[in-house]
C-alpha positions as CSV (number, residue, x, y, z in Angstrom):
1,X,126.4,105.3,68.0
2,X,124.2,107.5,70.1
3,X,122.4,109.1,67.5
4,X,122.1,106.2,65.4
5,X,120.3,104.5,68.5
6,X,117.6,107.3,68.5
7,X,117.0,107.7,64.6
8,X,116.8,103.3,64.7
9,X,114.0,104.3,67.7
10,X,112.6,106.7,65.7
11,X,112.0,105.3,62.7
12,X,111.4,101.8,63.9
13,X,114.3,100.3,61.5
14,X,114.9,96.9,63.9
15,X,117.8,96.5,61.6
16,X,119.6,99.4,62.6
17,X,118.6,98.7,66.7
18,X,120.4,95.6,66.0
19,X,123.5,97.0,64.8
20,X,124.1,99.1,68.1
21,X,124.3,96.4,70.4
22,X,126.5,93.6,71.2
23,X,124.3,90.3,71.8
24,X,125.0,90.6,75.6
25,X,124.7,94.0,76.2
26,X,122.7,94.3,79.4
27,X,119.9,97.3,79.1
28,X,118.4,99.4,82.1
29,X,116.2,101.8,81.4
30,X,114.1,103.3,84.2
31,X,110.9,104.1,82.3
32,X,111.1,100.8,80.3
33,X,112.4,98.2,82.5
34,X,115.4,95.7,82.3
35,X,116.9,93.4,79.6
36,X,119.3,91.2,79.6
37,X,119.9,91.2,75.7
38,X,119.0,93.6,73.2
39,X,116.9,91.3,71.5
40,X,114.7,91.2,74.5
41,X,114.8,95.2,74.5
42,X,113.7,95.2,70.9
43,X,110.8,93.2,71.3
44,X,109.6,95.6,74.2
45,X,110.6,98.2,72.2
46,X,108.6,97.1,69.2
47,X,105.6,96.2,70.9
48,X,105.5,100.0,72.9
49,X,106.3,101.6,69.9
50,X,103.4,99.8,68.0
51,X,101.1,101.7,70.1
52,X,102.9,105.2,69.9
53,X,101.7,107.1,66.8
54,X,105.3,109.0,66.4
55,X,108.7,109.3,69.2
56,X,111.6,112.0,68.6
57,X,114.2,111.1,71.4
58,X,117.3,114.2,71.3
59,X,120.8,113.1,72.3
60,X,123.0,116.1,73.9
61,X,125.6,116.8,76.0
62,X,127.5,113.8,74.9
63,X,130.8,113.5,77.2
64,X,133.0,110.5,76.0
65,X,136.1,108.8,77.2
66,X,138.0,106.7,75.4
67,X,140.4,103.6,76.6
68,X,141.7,101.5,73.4
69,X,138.8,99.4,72.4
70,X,136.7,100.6,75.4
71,X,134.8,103.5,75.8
72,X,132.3,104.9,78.1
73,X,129.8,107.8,77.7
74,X,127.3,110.3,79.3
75,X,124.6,112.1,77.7
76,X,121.1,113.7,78.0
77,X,118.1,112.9,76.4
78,X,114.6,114.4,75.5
79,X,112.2,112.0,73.9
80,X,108.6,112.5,73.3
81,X,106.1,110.5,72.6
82,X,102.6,111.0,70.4
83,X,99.4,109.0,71.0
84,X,97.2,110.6,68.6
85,X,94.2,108.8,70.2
86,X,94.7,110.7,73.3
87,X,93.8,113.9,72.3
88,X,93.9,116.9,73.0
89,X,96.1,115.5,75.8
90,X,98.6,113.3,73.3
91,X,102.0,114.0,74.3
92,X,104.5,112.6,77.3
93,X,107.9,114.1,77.2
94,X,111.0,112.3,79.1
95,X,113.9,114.2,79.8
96,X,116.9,112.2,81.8
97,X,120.3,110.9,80.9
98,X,121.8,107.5,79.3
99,X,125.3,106.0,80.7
100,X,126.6,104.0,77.9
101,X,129.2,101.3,77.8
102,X,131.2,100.5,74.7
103,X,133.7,98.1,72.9
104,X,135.3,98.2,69.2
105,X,134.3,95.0,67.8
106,X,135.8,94.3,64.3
107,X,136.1,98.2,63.8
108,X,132.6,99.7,64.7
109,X,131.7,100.6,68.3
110,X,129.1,98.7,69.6
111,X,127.2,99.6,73.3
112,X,128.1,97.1,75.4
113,X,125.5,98.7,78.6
114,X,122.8,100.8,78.2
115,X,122.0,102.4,81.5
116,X,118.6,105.5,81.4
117,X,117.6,107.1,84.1
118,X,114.4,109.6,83.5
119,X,114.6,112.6,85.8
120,X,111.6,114.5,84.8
121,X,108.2,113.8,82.9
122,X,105.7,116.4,81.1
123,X,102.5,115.7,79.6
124,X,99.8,112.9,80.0
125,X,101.6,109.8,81.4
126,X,98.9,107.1,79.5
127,X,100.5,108.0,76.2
128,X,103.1,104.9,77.9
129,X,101.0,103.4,80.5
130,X,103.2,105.3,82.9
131,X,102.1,105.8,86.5
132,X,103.8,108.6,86.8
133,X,103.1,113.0,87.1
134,X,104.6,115.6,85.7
135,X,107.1,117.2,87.3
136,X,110.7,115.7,88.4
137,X,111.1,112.4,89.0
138,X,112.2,112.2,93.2
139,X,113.5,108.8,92.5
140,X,116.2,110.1,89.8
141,X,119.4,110.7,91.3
142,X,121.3,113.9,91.9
């Protein structure tokens, strides 16, 4: 489910994003705000990504627990992002970790809440329109 979520990113396949979520799941994600569907997160998604000329977010680290149909993970990410039209300075990286919620709906696992906190940031933060620096995030948790 994870990985499927960052190759549907990825590759922009809407379809796929879809399939991940169940129509309520609420998302929080630090660097890209709050959504209380995921059809709400895939429209901000799209229109970001529209903008980005390539993304390659890594899953790892993935600790799961399972209870019956529910289920709830941790995992770090890496996920950088290209704006060619920024260069020589085209690239932001985002490292953090995701807190995922699951359920088994008719068979398949679907995230139920999506919660990503980005701890640190490298490269030129206008490749997202971020007002951030590199260097860790001293908002991010420890």
């Amino acid at each position: 489910m994870i990985y499927r979520y960052a190759a549907a990113i990825d590759t922009c396949d809407w379809v796929l994003l879809d399939g991940r979520f169940t129509p309520d799941a609420a998302i929080r994600m630090s660097v890209a705000g709050r959504y209380p569907s995921p059809a709400d997160y895939r429209e901000k998604a799209k229109a970001t990504l529209a903008t980005l000329d390539a993304t390659h977010h890594v899953f790892s680290n993935v600790r799961v627990a399972v209870e019956g149909d529910r289920a709830s993970a941790h995992s770090y990410y890496q996920a950088q992002h290209a704006r060619n039209e920024l260069a020589p300075d085209s690239l932001l990286m985002i490292g953090g970790w995701v807190e995922d919620e699951f359920a088994r709906v008719g068979g398949h696992w679907l995230i139920t809440s999506r919660k990503g906190t980005a701890v640190w940031f490298d490269g030129n933060h206008a490749v997202l329109g971020l007002d951030v620096v590199p260097g860790a995030n001293p908002s991010a948790p420890r």
